[in-house]
C-alpha positions in Angstrom: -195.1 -39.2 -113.4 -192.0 -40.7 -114.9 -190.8 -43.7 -112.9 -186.7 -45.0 -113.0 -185.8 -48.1 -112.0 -182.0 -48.7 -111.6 -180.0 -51.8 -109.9 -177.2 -51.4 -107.7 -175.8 -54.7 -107.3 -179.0 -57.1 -106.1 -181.0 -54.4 -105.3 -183.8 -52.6 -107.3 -184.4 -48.8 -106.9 -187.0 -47.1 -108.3 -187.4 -43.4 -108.7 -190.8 -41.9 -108.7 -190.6 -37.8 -110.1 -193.1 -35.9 -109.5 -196.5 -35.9 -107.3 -197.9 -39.9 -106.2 -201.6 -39.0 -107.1 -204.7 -40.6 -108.8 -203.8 -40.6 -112.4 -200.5 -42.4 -111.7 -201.2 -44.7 -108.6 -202.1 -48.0 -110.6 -198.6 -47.5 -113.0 -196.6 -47.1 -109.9 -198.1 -50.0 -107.9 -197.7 -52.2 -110.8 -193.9 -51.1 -111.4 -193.1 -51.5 -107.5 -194.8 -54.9 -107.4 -192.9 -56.1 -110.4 -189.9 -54.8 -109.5 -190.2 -56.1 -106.0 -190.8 -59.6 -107.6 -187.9 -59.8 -110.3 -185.8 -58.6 -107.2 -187.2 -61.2 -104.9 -188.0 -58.4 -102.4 -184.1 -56.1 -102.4 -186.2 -53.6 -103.3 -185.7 -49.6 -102.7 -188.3 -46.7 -102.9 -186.5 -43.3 -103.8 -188.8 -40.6 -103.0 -186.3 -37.8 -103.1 -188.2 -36.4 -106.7 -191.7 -37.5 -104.9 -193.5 -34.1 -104.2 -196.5 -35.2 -102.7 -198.7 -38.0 -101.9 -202.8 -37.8 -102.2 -205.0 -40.6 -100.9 -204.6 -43.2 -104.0 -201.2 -42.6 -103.9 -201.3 -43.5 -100.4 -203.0 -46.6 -101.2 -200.6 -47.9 -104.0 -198.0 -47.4 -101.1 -199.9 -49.4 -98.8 -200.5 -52.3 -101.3 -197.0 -52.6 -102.1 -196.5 -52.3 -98.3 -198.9 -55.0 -97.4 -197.4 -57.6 -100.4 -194.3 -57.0 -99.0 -195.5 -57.5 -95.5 -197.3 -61.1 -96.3 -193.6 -61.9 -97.3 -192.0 -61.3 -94.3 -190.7 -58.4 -96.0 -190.5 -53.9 -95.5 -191.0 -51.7 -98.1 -187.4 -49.2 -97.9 -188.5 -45.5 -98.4 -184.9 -43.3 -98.6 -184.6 -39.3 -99.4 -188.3 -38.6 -98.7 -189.0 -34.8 -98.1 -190.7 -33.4 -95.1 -194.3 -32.8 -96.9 -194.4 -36.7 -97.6 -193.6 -38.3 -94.0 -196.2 -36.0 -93.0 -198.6 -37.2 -94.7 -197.7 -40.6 -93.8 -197.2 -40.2 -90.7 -200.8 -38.0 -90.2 -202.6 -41.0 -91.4 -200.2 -43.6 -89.2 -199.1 -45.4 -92.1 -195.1 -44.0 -91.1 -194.6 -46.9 -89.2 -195.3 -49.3 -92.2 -192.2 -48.3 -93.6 -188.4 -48.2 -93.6 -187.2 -45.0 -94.2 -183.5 -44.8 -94.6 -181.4 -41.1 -95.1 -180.6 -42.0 -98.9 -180.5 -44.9 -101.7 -176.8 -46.2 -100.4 -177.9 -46.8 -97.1 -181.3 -48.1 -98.1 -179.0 -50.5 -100.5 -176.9 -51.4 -97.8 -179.4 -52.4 -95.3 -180.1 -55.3 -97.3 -176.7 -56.5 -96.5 
């Protein structure tokens, strides 16, 4: 899985490609932690290349979820395809989330 973070204005996106699974859940939980630290929590999931999710995948979401919960914080999920919030919503973890249409208005919410 390759992983992009970019920065529009304050805010930190990063862009997972390809399937969220085993071999790649502990890289992408570090780089969202990190990234939601160094961004002091403006912090932006884009799941629009994020093809599927498997159980430690959904884990590494639900750690970063939960950090960002003990801060008073939501995790912003924008662009994710149909497969994905099924998954998350099949194993009620939708609602630990803030899903936004796309990365501008995930960036803007944050205003």
């Amino acid at each position: 899985m390759d992983i992009t973070e970019t920065r529009q204005g304050a805010v930190t996106v990063l862009r997972p490609e390809g399937p969220l699974v085993q071999g790649d859940a502990d890289e992408f939980r570090d780089r969202a932690v990190d990234a939601r630290t160094r961004s002091l929590g403006r912090f932006v999931i884009d799941a629009g290349s994020m093809t599927y999710v498997d159980s430690r995948g959904l884990e590494a979401l639900l750690e970063v979820s939960n950090q960002m919960a003990d801060a008073g914080q939501t995790l912003r999920v924008c662009s994710v395809n149909e497969t994905v919030r099924e998954v998350l919503e099949l194993v009620g973890l939708a609602e630990r989330f803030e899903f936004c249409l796309d990365v501008n208005t995930a960036v803007r919410s944050f205003l």
